[in-house]
VOBABA-997225 format. One record per residue: x, y, z of N, C-alpha, C in turn. Coordinates in steps of 0.02 Angstrom, whole numbers. Layout:
% VOBABA-997225
+--------+--------+--------+--------+--------+--------+--------+--------+--------+
!   n_xx !   n_yy !   n_zz !  ca_xx !  ca_yy !  ca_zz !   c_xx !   c_yy !   c_zz !
+--------+--------+--------+--------+--------+--------+--------+--------+--------+
!      X !      Y !      Z !      X !      Y !      Z !      X !      Y !      Z !
...
+--------+--------+--------+--------+--------+--------+--------+--------+--------+
This chain:
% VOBABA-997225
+--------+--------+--------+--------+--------+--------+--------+--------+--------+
!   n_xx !   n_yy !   n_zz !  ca_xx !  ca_yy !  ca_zz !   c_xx !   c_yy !   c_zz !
+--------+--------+--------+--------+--------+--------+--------+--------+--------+
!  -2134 !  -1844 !    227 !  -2105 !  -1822 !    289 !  -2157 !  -1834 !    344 !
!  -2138 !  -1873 !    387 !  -2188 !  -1886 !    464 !  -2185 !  -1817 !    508 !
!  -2239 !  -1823 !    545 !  -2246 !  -1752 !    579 !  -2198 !  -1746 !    633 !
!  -2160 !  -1814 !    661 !  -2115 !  -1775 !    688 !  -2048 !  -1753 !    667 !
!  -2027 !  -1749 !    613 !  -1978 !  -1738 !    581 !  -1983 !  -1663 !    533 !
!  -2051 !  -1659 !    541 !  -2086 !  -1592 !    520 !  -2076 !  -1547 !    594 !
!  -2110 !  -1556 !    625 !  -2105 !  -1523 !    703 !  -2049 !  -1493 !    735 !
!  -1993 !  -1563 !    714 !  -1925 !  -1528 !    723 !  -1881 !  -1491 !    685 !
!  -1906 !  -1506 !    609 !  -1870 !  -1446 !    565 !  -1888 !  -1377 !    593 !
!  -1977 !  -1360 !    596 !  -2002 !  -1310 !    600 !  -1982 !  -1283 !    697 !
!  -1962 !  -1310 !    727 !  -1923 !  -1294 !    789 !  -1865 !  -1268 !    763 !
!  -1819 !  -1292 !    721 !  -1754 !  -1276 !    727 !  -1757 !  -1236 !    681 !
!  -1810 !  -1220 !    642 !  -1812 !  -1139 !    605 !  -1815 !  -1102 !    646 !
!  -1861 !  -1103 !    690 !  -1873 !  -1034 !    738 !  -1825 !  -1025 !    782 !
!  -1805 !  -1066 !    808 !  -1735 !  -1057 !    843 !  -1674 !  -1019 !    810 !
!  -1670 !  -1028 !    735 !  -1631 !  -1004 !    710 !  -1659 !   -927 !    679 !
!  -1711 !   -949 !    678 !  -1733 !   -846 !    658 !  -1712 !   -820 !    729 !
!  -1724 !   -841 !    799 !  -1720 !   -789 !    860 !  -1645 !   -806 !    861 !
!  -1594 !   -842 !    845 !  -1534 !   -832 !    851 !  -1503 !   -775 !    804 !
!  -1534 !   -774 !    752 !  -1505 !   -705 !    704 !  -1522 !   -655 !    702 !
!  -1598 !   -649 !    755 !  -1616 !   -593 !    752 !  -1555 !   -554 !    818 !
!  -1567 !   -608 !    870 !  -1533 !   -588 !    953 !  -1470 !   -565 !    907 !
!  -1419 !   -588 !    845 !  -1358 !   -573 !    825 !  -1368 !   -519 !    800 !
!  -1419 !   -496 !    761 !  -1384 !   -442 !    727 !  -1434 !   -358 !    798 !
!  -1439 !   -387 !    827 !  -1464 !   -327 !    891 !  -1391 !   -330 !    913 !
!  -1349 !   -355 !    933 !  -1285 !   -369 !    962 !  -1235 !   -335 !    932 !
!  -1242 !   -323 !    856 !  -1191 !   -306 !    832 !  -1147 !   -233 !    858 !
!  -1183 !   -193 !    864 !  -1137 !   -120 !    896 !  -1121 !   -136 !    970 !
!  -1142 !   -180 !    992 !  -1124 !   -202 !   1075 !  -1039 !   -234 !   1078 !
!  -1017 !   -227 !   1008 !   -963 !   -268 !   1011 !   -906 !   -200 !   1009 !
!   -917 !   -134 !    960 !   -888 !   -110 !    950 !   -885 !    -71 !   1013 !
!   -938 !    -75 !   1075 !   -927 !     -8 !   1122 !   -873 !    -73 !   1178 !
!   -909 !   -135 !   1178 !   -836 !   -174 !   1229 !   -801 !   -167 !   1198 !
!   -750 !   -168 !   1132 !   -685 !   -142 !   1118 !   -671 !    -86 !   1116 !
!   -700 !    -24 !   1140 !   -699 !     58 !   1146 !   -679 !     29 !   1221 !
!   -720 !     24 !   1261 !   -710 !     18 !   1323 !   -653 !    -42 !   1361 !
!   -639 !    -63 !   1332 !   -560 !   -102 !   1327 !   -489 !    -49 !   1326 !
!   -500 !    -16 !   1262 !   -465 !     18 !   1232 !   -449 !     46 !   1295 !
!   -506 !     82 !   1323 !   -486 !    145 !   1365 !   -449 !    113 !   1423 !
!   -471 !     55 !   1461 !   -465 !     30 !   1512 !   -384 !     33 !   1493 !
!   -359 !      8 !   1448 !   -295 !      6 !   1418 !   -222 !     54 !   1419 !
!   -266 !    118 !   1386 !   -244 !    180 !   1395 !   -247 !    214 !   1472 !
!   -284 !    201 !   1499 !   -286 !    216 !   1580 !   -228 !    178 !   1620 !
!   -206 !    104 !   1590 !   -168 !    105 !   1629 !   -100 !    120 !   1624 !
!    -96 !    120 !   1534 !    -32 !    143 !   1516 !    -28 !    215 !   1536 !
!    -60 !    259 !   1558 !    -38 !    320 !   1571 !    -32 !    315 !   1643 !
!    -66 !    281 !   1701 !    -56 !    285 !   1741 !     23 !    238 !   1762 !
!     61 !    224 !   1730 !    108 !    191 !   1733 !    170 !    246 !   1719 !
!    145 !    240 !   1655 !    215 !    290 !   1616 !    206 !    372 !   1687 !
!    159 !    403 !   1718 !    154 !    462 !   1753 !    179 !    454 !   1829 !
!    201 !    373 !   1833 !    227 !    379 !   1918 !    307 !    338 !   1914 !
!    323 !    333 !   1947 !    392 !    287 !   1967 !    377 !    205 !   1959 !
!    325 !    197 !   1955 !    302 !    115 !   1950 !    311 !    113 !   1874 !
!    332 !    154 !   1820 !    355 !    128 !   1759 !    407 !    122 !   1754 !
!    462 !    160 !   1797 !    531 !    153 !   1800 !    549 !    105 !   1817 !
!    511 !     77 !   1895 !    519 !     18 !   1930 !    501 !    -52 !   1858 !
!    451 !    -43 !   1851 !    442 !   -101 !   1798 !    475 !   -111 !   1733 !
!    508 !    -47 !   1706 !    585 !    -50 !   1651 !    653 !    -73 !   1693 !
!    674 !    -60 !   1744 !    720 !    -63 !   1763 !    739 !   -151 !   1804 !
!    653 !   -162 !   1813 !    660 !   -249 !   1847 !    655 !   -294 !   1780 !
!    636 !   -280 !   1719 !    641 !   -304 !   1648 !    703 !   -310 !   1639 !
!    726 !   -252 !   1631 !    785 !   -222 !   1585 !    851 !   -284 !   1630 !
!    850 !   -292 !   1708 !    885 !   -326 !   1746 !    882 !   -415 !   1723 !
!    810 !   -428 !   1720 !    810 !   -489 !   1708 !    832 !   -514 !   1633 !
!    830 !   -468 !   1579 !    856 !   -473 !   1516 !    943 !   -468 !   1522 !
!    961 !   -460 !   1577 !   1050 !   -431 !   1576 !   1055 !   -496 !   1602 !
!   1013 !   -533 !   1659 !   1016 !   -586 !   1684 !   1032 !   -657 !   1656 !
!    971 !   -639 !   1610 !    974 !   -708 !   1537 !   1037 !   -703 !   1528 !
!   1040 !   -638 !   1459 !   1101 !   -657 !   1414 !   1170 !   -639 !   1455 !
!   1168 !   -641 !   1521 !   1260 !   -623 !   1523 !   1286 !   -555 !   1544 !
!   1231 !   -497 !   1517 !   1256 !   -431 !   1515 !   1261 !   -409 !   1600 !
!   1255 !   -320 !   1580 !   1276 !   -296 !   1667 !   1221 !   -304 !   1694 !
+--------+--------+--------+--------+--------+--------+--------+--------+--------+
């Protein structure tokens, strides 16, 4: 093996140790952005279903589905 073909294996080891190390530091960072999704989620489904803007948004559905197939 010539030294530069050595040089670059031993580069793309270390690159790959700081890529697995940076991965597994990451790992619980994944579960709090899908906590914090979640909520963002639930915030808006409640703020929907608690005002007249859920009625409004069943009732302009519910119209365009009567629209398609034919109905009232």
């Amino acid at each position: 093996m010539n030294d530069a073909m050595l040089k670059a294996l031993t580069k793309a080891r270390m690159q790959l140790g700081d890529w697995t190390e940076r991965r597994s530091r990451d790992r619980g960072q994944t579960a709090v952005e899908y906590l914090g999704i979640i909520v963002v989620v639930v915030a808006i489904v409640v703020a929907i279903t608690g005002t007249d803007i859920g009625k409004s948004i069943k009732d302009a559905i519910t119209q365009k589905i009567a629209d398609l197939t034919g109905g009232k």
